[in-house]
C-alpha positions in Angstrom: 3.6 -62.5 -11.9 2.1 -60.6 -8.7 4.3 -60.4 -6.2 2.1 -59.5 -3.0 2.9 -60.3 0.7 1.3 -63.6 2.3 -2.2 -62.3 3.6 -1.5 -64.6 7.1 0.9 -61.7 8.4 0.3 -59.3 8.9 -3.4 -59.7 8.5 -5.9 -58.0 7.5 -7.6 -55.3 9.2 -4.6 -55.8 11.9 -3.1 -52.6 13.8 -0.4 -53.0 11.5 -2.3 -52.5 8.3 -3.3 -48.7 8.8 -5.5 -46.6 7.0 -4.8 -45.9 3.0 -2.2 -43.7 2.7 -0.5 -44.2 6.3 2.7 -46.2 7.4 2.4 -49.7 7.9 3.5 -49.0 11.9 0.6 -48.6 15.3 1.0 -45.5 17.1 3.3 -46.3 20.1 2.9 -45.3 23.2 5.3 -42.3 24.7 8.4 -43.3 25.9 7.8 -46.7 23.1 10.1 -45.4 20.4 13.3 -47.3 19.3 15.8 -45.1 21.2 13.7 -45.9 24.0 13.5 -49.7 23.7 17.7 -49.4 23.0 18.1 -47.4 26.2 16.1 -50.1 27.9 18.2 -53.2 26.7 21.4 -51.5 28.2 19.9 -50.7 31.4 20.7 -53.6 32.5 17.5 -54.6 33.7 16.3 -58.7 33.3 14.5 -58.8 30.3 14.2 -62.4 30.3 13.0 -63.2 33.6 16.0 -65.9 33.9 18.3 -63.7 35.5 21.3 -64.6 32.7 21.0 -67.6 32.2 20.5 -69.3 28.9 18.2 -72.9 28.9 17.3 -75.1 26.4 13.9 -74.8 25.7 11.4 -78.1 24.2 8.9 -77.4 22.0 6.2 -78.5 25.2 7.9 -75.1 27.2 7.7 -73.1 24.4 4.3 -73.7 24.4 3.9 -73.3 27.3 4.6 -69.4 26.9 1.5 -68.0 24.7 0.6 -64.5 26.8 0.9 -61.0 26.5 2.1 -61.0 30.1 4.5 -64.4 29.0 5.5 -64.5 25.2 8.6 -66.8 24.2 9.1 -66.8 20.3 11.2 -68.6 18.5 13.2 -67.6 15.5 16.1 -69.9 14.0 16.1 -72.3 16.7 16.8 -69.2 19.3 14.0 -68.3 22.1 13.2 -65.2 23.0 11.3 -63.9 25.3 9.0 -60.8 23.7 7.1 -60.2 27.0 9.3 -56.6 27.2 9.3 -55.3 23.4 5.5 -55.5 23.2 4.9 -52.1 23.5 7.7 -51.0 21.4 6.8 -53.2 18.6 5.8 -50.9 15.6 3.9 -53.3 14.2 1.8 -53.4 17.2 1.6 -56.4 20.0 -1.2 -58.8 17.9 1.3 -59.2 15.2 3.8 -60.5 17.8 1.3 -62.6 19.4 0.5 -65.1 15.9 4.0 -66.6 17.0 3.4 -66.7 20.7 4.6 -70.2 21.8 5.6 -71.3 18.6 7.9 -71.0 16.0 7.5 -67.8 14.2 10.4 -67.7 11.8 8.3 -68.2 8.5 6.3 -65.3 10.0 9.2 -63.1 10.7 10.6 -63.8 6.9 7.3 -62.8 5.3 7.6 -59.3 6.6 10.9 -58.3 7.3 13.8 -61.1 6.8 16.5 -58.2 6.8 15.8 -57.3 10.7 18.8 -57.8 13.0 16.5 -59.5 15.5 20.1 -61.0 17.2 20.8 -57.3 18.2 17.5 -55.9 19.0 16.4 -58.8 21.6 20.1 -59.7 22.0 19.2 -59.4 25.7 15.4 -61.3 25.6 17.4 -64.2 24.7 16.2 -67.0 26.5 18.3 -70.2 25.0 18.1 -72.6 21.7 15.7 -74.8 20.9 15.7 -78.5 21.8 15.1 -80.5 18.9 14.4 -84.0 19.0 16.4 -85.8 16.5 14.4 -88.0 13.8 15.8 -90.9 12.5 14.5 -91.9 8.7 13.5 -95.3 7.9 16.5 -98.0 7.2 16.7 -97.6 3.8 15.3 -94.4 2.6 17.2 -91.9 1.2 16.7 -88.2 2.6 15.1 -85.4 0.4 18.8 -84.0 -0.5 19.9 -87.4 -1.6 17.3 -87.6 -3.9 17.3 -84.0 -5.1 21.3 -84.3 -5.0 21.4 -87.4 -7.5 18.9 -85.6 -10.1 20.3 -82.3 -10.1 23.9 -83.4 -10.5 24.3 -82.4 -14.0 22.8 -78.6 -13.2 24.5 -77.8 -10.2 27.1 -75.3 -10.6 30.6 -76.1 -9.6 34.2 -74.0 -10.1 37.7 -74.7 -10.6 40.6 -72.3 -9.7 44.0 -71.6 -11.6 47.1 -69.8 -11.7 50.0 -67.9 -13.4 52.8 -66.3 -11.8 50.7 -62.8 -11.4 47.3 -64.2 -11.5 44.8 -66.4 -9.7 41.6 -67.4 -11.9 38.7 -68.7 -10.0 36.4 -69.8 -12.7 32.1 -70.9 -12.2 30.7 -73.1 -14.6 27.0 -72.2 -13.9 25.9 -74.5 -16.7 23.3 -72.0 -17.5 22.8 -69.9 -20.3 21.7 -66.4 -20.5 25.0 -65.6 -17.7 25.1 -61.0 -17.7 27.0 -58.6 -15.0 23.6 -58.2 -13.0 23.7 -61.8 -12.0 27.4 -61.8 -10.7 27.8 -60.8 -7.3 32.2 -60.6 -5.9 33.5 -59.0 -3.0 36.8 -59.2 -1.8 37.6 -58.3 1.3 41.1 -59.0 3.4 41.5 -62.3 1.6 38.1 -63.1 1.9 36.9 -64.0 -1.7 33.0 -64.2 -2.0 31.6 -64.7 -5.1 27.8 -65.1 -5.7 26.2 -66.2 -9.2 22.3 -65.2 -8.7 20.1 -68.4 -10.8 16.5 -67.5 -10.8 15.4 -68.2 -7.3 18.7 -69.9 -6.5 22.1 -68.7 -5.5 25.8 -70.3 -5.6 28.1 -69.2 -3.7 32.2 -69.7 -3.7 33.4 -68.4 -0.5 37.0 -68.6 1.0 39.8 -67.1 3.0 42.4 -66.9 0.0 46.1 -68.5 0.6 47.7 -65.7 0.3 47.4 -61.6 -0.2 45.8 -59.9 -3.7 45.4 -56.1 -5.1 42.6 -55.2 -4.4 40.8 -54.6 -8.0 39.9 -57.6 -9.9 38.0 -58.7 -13.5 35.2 -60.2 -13.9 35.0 -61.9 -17.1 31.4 -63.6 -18.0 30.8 -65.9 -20.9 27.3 -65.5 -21.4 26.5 -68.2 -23.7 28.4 -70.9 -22.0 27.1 -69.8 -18.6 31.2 -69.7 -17.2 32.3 -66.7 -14.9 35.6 -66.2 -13.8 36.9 -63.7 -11.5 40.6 -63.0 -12.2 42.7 -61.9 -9.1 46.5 -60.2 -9.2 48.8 -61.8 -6.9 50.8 -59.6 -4.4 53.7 -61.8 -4.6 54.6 -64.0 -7.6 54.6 -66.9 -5.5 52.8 -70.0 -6.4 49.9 -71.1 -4.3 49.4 -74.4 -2.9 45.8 -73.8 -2.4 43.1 -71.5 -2.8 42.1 -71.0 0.6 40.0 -72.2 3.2 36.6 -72.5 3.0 34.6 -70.7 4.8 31.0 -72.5 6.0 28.6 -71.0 3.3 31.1 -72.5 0.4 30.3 -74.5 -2.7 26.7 -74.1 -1.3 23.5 -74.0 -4.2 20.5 -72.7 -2.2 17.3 -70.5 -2.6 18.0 -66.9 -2.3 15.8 -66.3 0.5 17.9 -69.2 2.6 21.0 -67.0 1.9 22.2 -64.9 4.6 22.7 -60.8 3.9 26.2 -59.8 3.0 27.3 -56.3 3.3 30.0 -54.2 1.9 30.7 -50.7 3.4 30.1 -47.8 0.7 30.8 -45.0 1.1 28.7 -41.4 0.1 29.9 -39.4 -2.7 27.1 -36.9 -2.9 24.1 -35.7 -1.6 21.4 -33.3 -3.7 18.1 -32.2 -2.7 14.8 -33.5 -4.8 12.0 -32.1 -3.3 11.6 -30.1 -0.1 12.0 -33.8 2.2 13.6 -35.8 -0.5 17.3 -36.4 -1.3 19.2 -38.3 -3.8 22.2 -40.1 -2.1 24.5 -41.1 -4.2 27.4 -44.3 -2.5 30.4 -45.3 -4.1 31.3 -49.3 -4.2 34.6 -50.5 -3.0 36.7 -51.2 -6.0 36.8 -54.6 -4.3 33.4 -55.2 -5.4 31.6 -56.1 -8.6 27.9 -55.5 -8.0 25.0 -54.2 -10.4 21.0 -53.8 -9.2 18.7 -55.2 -11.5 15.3 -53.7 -12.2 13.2 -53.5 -9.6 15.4 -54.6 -7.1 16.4 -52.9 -3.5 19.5 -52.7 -1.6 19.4 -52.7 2.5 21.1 -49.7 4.1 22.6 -50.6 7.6 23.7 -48.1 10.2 25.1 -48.8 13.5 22.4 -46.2 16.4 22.9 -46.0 19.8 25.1 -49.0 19.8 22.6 -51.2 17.7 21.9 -52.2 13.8 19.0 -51.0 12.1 18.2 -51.4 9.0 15.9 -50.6 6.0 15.3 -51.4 2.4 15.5 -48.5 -0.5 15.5 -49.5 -4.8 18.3 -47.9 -6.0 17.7 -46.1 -9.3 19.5 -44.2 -12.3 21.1 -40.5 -11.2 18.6 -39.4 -14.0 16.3 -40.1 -16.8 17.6 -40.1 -19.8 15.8 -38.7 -22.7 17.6 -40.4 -25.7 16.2 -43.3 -26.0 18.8 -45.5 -28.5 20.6 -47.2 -26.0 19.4 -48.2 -22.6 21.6 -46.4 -19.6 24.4 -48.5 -18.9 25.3 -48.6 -14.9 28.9 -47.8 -14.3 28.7 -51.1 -11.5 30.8 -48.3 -8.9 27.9 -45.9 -7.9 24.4 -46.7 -6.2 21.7 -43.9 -6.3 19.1 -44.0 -3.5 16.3 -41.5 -3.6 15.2 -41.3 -0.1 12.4 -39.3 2.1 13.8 -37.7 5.1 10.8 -38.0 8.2 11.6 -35.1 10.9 11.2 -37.9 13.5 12.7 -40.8 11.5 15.5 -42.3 13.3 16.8 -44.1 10.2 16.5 -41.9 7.6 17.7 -38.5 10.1 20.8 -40.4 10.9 21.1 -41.0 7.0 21.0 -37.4 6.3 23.6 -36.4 8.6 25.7 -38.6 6.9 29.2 -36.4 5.8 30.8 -36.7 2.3 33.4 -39.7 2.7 31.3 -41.1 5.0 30.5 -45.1 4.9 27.6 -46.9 5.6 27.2 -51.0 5.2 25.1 -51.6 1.7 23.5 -55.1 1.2 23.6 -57.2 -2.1 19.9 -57.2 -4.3 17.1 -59.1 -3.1 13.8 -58.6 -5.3 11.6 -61.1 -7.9 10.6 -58.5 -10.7 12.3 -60.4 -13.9 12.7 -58.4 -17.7 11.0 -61.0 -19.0 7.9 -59.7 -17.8 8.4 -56.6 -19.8 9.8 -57.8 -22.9 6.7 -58.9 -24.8 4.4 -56.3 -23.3 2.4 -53.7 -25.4 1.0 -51.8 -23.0 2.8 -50.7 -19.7 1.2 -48.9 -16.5 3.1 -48.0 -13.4 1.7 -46.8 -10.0 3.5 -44.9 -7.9 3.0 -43.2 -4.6 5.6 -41.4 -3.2 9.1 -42.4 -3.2 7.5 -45.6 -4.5 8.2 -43.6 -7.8 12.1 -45.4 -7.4 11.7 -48.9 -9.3 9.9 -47.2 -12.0 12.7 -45.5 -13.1 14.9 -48.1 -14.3 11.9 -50.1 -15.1 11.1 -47.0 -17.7 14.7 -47.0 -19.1 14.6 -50.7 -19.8 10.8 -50.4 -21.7 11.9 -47.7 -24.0 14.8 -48.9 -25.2 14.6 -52.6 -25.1 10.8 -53.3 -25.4 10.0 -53.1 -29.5 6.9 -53.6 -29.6 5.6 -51.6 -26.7 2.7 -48.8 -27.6 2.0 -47.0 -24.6 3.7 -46.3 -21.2 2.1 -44.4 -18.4 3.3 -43.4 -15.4 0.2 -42.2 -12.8 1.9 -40.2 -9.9 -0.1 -40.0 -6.7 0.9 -37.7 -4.1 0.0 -35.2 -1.3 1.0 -32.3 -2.8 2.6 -30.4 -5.7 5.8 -29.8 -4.0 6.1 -33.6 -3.5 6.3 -34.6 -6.7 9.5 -36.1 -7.7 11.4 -35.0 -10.8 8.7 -33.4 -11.7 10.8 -31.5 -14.6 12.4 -34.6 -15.9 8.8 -36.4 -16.3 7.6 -33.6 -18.6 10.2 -33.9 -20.5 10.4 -37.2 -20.8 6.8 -37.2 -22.3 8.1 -34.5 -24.6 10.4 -36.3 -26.1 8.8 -39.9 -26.2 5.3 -40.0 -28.0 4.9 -43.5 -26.2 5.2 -41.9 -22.7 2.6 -40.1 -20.3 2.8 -39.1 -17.3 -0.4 -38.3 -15.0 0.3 -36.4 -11.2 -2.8 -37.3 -9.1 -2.8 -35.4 -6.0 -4.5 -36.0 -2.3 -4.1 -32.5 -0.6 -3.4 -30.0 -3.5 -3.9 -25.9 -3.5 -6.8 -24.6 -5.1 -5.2 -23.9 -8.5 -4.1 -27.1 -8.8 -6.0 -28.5 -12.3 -4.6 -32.1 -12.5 -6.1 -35.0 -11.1 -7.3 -34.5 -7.6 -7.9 -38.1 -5.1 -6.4 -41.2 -3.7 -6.8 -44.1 -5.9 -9.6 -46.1 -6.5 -11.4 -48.4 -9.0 -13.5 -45.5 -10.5 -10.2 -43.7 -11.1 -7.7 -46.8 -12.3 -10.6 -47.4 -15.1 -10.5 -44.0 -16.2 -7.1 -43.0 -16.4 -6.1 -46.8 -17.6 -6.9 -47.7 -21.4 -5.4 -50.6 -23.1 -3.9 -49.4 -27.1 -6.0 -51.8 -28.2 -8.7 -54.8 -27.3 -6.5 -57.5 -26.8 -3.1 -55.9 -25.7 -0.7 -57.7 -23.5 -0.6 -55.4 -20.9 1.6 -55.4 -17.7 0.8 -52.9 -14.5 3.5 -52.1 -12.2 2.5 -50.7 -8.7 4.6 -49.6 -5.8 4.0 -47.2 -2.1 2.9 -48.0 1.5 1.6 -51.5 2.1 -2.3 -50.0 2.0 -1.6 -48.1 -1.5 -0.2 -51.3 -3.1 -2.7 -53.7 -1.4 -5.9 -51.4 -2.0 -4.9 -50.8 -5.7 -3.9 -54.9 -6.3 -7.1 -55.0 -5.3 -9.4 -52.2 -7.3 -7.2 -54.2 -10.4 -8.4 -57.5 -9.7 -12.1 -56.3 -9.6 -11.4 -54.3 -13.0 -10.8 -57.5 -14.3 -6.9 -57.5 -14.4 -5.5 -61.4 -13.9 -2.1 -62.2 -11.5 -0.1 -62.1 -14.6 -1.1 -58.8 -15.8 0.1 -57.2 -12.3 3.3 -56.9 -10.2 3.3 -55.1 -6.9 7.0 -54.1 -5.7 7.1 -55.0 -2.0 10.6 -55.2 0.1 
């Protein structure tokens, strides 16, 4: 299925969409960068106008505040007022203004969920939100009572137990198909989280435990019966009364995008060059943690600048590509790869890279939609990178290869700048080598004059061209990832080839 972006924001032809090829960001005025907005919010200048104090705000005052010169937006029932971080906005100050007034946190999901907004308008904050309660009619049962009495029978639930060394916390997901990629534990001074990812749904069992464990665990899944249990070692062979006490997400069955971030600090185990600005970062899970990305998802890396959280999304991918193609590469579940561009004036990614071995940085669980089902009846397979885009593909690859038996052809079309930003170049060639079914094309923007590949940015002309199905009436899936124009300009070249929704997925985080 096509996973693109809602169109409403941001919209097209907005500051925020740049030019093909560009970031998704608006030049910013000088003295408009983050570190500049951060100094600013511990100046402690009145950035809210109220002079520190916090009001509850009706929905009639909100409204009330729909200017450049007098923006209040409201995410999560909080009110803030924007007025201040308009010109440091990367996105540019139209995108903030489709929420001036109102409520913008569907907005704010759409294109960046992950964004600490607490810390970076921690001091806009104007109040909360006064909602008026509404009663329903005497009689009527509310949406969750009805959803509540229908889904009874397919909501998960869990049961603990114990021995004298052991404390077994057991999930009966009532769902087939259970494997390691859909269990998520963490345990973390005797807080126990454990996460069981169901299509678009999570359950979560989350408590302060009784008493003290080791800190290593099992994870034992029953795949056909759809039972996990995570299996914890007592410190002291004392029997517990209780499990714990549960914290406020616990025993909850929600969608995934309703589920808060966790984190877990990881920390860096090695660091190797890729290209001339790319390095592959390689973190190290707590042994407190069972955790495996599936394809085509991506991790959030969180770092603590100039006293405030910033964060960005990266698809973690596999340390290599392997060339024997029996068995697919199995992930250890203790290391996470990120291959990740280092900008000379990137404030993330600079901090990143003067990261020191044994250092620790907070790593989020998976978010993404792309499901192996879409792969597994494909013939024909066509991924479109640009850049570091290149990352979802490679696990993506892995799984085709090995898994996928009746696939005929899968091509990889690379586009970059230049030669020298052309990731794993080596590997790719050999790769093709050594795989009859597998070819790679390197399409190039700015390349040197004996450069003989491909030379352009993509387009419908090229797509058709470099694009051919095995045969009439393949099943064919296209895979595309880069910069928000990239993706959005080739979705669209696609759809006027003739490609349907089903036939494409577009990687977005």
């Amino acid at each position: 299925m096509l996973n693109v972006p809602p169109q409403a924001f941001p919209a097209p032809g907005s500051q925020q969409r740049v030019a093909a090829g560009g970031r998704t960001k608006v030049p910013l005025k000088p003295g408009r960068s983050l570190m500049d907005w951060i100094r600013l919010t511990k100046s402690g200048k009145d950035l809210t106008g109220l002079k520190g104090r916090l009001i509850e705000v009706t929905e009639d005052e909100l409204a009330k505040h729909n200017k450049k010169e007098d923006c209040w937006i409201c995410i999560r029932g909080l009110v803030y007022n924007v007025t201040p971080y308009m010109e440091y906005h990367p996105g540019g100050e139209d995108e903030l203004m489709k929420a001036a007034g109102a409520d913008g946190t569907d907005l704010f999901d759409q294109v960046h969920r992950w964004v600490n907004y607490e810390s970076m308008l921690k001091e806009c904050l104007v109040g909360r939100m006064a909602f008026k309660p509404i009663a329903a009619p005497k009689g009527m049962l509310s949406e969750r009572e009805v959803l509540g009495a229908s889904a009874r029978d397919t909501t998960p639930s869990y049961d603990w137990f114990q021995t004298d060394d052991m404390i077994t916390v057991v999930i009966y997901t009532k769902q087939k198909g259970m494997n390691a990629e859909l269990v998520i534990v963490d345990c973390q001074d005797r807080r126990l989280r454990g996460e069981i990812i169901l299509d678009d749904h999570s359950y979560l069992v989350e408590v302060d435990l009784d008493r003290e464990v080791q800190g290593d665990f099992a994870v034992n899944i029953g795949e056909k019966v759809g039972k996990v249990e995570i299996i914890l070692k007592k410190k002291d062979r004392i029997q517990w009364k209780v499990l714990g006490l549960p914290l406020e997400s616990h025993n909850t069955f929600i969608r995934r995008t309703e589920r808060g971030l966790f984190y877990r600090k990881c920390k860096l185990v090695s660091k190797t060059e890729v290209t001339h600005d790319t390095k592959l970062f390689c973190f190290m899970l707590p042994k407190s943690t069972h955790l495996q990305v599936p394809i085509g998802q991506h991790v959030y890396l969180k770092q603590i600048i100039a006293g405030t959280e910033v964060v960005k999304p990266y698809t973690p991918l596999l340390p290599f590509l392997p060339l024997d193609f029996k068995e697919p590469f199995c992930q250890d579940g203790v290391h996470i790869y990120l291959m990740i561009k280092i900008y000379s004036c990137g404030l993330f990614t600079q901090a990143l890279d003067h990261l020191q071995i044994g250092d620790d940085i907070s790593v989020s669980s998976p978010e993404g939609n792309f499901k192996k089902s879409q792969v597994e009846a494909v013939e024909d397979l066509f991924l479109l990178a640009a850049g570091t885009g290149f990352t979802p593909m490679v696990k993506l690859l892995n799984f085709a290869l090995t898994k996928v038996d009746c696939l005929r052809t899968v091509k990889l079309i690379f586009f970059n700048k230049k030669e020298d930003d052309i990731l794993w170049r080596n590997q790719l060639e050999q790769l093709a080598l050594r795989d009859e079914r597998f070819e790679v094309q390197f399409i190039l923007s700015e390349p040197a004059e004996d450069w003989v590949g491909k030379r352009g940015k993509i387009s419908s002309a090229l797509l058709s061209e470099c694009m051919k199905r095995s045969k009439k009436d393949s099943k064919v899936l296209i895979c595309i990832c880069g910069p928000t124009p990239f993706t959005e300009q080739g979705i669209q070249y696609l759809q006027d080839l003739g490609y349907s929704q089903e036939e494409m997925h577009a990687f977005t985080a």
